[in-house]
C-alpha positions as CSV (number, residue, x, y, z in Angstrom):
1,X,-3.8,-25.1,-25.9
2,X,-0.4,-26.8,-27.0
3,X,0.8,-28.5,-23.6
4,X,4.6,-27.1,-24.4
5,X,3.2,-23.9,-24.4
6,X,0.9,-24.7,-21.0
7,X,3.7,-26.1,-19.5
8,X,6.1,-23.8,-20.5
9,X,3.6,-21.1,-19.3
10,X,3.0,-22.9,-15.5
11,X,6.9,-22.8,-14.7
12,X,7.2,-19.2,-15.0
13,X,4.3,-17.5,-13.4
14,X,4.0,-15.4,-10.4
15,X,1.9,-13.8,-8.6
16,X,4.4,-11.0,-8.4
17,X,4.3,-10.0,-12.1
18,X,3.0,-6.6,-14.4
19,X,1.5,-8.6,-17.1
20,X,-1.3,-11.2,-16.1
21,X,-3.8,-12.8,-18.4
22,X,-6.8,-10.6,-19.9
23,X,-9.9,-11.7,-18.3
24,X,-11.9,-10.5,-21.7
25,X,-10.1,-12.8,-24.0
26,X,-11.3,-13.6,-27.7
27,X,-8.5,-14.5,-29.8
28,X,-10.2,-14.8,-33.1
29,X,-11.5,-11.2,-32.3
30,X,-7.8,-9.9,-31.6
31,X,-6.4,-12.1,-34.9
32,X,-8.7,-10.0,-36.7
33,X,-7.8,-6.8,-35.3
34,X,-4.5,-7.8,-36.1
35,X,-4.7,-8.5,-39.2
36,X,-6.4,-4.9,-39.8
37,X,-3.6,-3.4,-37.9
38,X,-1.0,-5.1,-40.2
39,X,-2.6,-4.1,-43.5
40,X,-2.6,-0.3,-42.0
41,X,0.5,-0.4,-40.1
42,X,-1.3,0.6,-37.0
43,X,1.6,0.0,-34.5
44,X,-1.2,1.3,-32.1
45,X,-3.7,-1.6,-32.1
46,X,-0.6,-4.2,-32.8
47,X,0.9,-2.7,-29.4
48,X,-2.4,-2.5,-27.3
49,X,-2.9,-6.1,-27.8
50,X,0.1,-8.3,-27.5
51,X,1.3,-6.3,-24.2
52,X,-1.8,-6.5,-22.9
53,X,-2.3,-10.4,-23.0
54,X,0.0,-12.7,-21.5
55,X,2.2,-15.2,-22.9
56,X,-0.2,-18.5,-23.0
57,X,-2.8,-15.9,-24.7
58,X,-0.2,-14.8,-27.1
59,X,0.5,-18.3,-27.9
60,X,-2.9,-18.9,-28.7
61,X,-3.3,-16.0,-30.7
62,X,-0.6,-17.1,-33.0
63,X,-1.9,-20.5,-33.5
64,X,-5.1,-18.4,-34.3
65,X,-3.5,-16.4,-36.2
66,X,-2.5,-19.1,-38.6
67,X,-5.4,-21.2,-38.7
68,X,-7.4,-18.0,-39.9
69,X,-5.0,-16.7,-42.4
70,X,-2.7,-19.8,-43.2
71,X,0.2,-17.1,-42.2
72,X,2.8,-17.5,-39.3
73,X,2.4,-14.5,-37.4
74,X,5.9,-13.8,-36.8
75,X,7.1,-13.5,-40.6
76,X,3.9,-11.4,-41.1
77,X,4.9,-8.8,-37.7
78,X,8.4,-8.9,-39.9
79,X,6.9,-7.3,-42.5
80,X,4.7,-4.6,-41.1
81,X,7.6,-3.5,-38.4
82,X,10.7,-2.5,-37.9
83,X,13.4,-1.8,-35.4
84,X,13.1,-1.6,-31.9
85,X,9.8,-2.6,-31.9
86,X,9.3,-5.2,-34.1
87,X,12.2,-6.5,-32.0
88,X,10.2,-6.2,-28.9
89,X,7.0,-7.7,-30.1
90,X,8.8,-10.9,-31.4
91,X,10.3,-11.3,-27.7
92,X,7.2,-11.3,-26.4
93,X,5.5,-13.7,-28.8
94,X,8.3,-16.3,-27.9
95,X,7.3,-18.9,-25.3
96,X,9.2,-18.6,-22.0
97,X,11.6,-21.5,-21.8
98,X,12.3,-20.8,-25.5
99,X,13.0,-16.7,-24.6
100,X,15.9,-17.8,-22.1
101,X,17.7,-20.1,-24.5
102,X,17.2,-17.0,-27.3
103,X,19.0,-15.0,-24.4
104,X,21.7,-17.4,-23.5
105,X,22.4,-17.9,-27.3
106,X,22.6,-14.1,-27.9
107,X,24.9,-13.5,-25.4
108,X,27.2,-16.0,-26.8
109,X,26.6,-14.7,-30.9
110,X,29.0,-13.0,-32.9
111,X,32.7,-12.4,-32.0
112,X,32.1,-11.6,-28.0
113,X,30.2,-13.2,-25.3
114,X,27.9,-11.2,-22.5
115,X,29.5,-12.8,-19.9
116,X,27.4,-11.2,-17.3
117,X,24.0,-12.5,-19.5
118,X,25.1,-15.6,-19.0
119,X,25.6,-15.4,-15.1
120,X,22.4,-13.7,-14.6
121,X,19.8,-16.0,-16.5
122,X,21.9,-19.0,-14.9
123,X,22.0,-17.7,-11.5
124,X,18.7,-16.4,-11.5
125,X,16.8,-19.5,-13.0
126,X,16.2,-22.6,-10.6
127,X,17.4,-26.2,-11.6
128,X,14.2,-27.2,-13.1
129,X,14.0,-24.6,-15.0
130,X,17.5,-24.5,-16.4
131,X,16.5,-28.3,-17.8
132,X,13.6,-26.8,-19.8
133,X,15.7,-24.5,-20.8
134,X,18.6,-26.6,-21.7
135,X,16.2,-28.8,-23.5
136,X,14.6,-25.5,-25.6
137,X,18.3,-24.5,-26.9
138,X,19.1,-27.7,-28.4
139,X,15.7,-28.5,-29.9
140,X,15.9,-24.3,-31.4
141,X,19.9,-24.4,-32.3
142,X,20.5,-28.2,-32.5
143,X,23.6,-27.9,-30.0
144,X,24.4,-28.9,-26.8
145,X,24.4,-25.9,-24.2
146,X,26.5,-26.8,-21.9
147,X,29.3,-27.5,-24.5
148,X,28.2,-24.1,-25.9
149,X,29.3,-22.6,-22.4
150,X,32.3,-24.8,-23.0
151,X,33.4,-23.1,-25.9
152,X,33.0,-19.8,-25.3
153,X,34.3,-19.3,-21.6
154,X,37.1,-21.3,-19.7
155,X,38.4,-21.9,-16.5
156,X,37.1,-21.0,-13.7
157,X,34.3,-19.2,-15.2
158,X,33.6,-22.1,-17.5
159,X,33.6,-23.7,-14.2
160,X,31.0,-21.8,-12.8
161,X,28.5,-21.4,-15.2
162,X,28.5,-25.4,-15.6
163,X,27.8,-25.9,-12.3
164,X,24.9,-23.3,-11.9
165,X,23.9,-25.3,-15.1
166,X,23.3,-28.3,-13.7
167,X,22.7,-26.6,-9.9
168,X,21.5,-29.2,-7.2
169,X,20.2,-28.7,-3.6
170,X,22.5,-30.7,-1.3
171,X,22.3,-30.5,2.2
172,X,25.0,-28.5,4.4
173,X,26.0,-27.4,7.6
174,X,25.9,-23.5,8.0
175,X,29.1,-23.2,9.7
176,X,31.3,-26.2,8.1
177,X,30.3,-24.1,4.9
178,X,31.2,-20.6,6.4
179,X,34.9,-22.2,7.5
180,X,35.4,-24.2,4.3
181,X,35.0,-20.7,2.0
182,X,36.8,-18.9,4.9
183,X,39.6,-21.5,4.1
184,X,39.6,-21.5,0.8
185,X,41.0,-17.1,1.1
186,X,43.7,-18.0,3.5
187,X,46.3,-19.2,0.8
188,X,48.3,-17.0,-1.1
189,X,45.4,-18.1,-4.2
190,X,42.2,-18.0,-2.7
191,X,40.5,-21.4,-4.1
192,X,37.8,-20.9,-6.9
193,X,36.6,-24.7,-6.1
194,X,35.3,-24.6,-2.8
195,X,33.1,-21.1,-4.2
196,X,31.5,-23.4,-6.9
197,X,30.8,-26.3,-5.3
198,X,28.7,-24.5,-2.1
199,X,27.3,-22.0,-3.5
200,X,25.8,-23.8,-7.0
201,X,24.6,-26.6,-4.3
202,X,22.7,-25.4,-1.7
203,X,19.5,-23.4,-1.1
204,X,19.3,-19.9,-0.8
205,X,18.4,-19.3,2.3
206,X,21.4,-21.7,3.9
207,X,23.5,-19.8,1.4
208,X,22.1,-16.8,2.4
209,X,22.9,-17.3,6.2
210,X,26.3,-18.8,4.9
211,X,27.2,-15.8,3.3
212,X,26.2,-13.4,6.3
213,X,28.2,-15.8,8.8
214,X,31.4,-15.5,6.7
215,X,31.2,-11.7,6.3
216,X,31.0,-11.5,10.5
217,X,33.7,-14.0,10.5
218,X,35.9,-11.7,8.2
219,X,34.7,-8.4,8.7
220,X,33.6,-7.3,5.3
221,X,31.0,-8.0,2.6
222,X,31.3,-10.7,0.5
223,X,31.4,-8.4,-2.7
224,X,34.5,-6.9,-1.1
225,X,36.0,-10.3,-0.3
226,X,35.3,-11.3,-4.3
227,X,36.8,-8.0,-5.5
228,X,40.1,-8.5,-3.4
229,X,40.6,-12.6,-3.7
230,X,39.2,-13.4,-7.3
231,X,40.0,-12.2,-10.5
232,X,38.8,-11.4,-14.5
233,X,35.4,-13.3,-15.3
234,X,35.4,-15.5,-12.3
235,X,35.1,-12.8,-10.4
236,X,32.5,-10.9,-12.3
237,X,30.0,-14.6,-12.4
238,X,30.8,-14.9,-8.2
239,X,29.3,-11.2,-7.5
240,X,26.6,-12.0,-10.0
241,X,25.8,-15.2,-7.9
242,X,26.0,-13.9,-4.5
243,X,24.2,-10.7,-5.0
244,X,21.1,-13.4,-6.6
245,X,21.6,-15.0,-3.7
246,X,21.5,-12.6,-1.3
247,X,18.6,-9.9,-3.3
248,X,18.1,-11.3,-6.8
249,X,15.1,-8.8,-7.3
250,X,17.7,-5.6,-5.8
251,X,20.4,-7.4,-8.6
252,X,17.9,-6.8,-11.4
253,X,17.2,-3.5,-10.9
254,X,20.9,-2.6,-11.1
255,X,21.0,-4.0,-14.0
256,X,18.2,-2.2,-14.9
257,X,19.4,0.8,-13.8
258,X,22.1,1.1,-16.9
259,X,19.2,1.7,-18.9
260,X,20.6,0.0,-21.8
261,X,17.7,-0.7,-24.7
262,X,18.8,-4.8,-24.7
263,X,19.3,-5.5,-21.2
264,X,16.1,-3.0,-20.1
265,X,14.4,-5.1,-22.7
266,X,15.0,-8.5,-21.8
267,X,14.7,-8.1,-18.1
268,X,11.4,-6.9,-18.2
269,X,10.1,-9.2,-21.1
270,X,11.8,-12.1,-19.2
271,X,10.3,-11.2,-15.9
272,X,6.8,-9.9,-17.0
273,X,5.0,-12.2,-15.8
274,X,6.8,-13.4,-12.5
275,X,8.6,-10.7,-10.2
276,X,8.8,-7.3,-12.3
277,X,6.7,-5.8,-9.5
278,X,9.4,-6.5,-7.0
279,X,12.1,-5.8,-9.3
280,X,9.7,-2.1,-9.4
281,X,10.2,-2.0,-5.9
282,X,13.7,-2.7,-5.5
283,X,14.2,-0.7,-8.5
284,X,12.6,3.1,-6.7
285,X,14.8,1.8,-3.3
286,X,18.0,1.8,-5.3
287,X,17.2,4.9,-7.7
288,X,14.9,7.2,-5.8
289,X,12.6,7.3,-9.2
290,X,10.3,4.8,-10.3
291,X,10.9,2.5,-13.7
292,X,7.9,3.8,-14.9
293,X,9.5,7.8,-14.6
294,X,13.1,6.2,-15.8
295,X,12.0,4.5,-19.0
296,X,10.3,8.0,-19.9
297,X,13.5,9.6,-19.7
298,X,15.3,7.6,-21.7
299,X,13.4,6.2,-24.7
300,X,10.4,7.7,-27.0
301,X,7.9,6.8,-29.2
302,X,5.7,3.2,-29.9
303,X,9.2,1.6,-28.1
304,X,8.5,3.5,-25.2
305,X,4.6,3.0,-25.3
306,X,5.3,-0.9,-25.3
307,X,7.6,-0.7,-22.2
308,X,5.9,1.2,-20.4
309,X,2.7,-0.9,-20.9
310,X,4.9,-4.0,-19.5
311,X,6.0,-2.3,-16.2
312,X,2.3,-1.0,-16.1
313,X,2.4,1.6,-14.0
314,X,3.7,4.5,-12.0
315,X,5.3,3.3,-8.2
């Protein structure tokens, strides 16, 4: 197996995920299936296979794939599909590292930018991993990222996201950090700098006791103390990050719970094979229903199939 692809693979798995590898594994057996299924356009067997291996098997499958038939499997899934799900299918054949730098580049195509994409992948990603990361985008779109960010947000949002960019793990004291944020609110401006720097540089569990000093300190959550003292985009990436910090899985499954196709898609596809089963969980706490009962409602046919086969099962 390709070591980019191994190592790519190895930073990203959990124990915690829906989609682990298939013990029977043959990939010259499943490239010919494939190939069957993509003369017949049997979205079926095309389906039943690539959810049901993980990501360093799909890998190997495509590399399978076009030492058998001298094809690249993508352009030939291109051709047999369409829509939603030939959308779906190519996420999953792309490697990890390489799926979160298609992510952070789609949420800054076109004319707007997913500001809240952005906030989420950075916030939710560790340092290390943002470097692979980093390193995937310029190698797939030949530009920097970070002077991506730079030209498509600005002040102190620009701020932000640069920092959780390039996020560290400096040692603090609990409470010099609770009074330093509870003295950045007291002006008539609260002071965005003081945010950044603390909570894009520590752990998360000093940030998490941070976090629950300074709301006994002040008397209120610190989503309430965001929404009163901060403003626009800034304010939007600082609710992002502390509610990461404090539940990232319970964070997901709001974001979940919008049930819109692109950010349903990409949390699950992102998160397959790490923590979707306690994004699940968090998921039936907030809602009352499972994912598996939610995604029924709301989408139909192969598209449907294929989700539903990456969250697995019922909770």
């Amino acid at each position: 197996m390709d070591s980019e692809y191994s190592d790519s693979y190895d930073m990203y798995w959990g124990t915690l995920g829906t989609v682990r590898p298939y013990s029977n594994f043959y990939p010259d057996r499943d490239v010919t299936e494939i190939v069957t299924a993509l003369e017949n356009k049997d979205t079926v067997t095309l389906l039943r296979i690539l959810t049901n291996r993980n990501n360093a098997q799909r890998q190997v499958i495509a590399q399978v794939f076009q030492a058998l038939t001298h094809k690249d499997i993508i352009t030939a899934l291109k051709k047999a599909l369409s829509g939603d799900l030939e959308l779906l299918l190519l996420e999953l054949l792309m490697p990890p590292v390489e799926y979160e730098a298609y992510r952070l580049q789609e949420a800054m195509a076109g004319l707007g930018t997913d500001e809240e994409t952005l906030a989420e992948i950075l916030s939710t990603r560790s340092g290390k991993q943002l470097q692979s990361i980093s390193a995937a985008y310029k190698e797939m779109y030949k530009k920097d990222l970070e002077k991506e960010i730079e030209s498509e947000t600005s002040n102190d949002f620009e701020k932000l996201l640069k920092a959780l960019l390039h996020k560290g793990c400096v040692a603090g004291v609990v409470q010099t950090d609770i009074e330093t944020l509870s003295a950045s609110l007291k002006g008539k401006k609260a002071e965005a700098g003081q945010w950044i720097d603390i909570l894009t540089s520590r752990d998360v569990e000093h940030l998490d006791n941070v976090l629950m000093g300074l709301e006994l300190e002040l008397g209120q959550t610190v989503d309430q103390i965001i929404e009163k003292r901060f403003s626009g985009d800034f304010r939007l990436g600082l609710k992002v990050l502390v509610q990461c910090i404090q539940n990232r899985d319970a964070y997901l499954a709001t974001r979940l719970k919008t049930m819109k196709k692109e950010i349903v898609q990409r949390i699950m596809v992102s998160h397959s094979e790490e923590d979707l089963l306690c994004i699940r969980a968090a998921f039936i706490k907030l809602t009352g229903t499972s994912l598996y009962t939610t995604l029924q409602n709301h989408f139909k046919g192969d598209y449907l199939k294929a989700l539903l086969a990456i969250c697995r099962s019922e909770d």
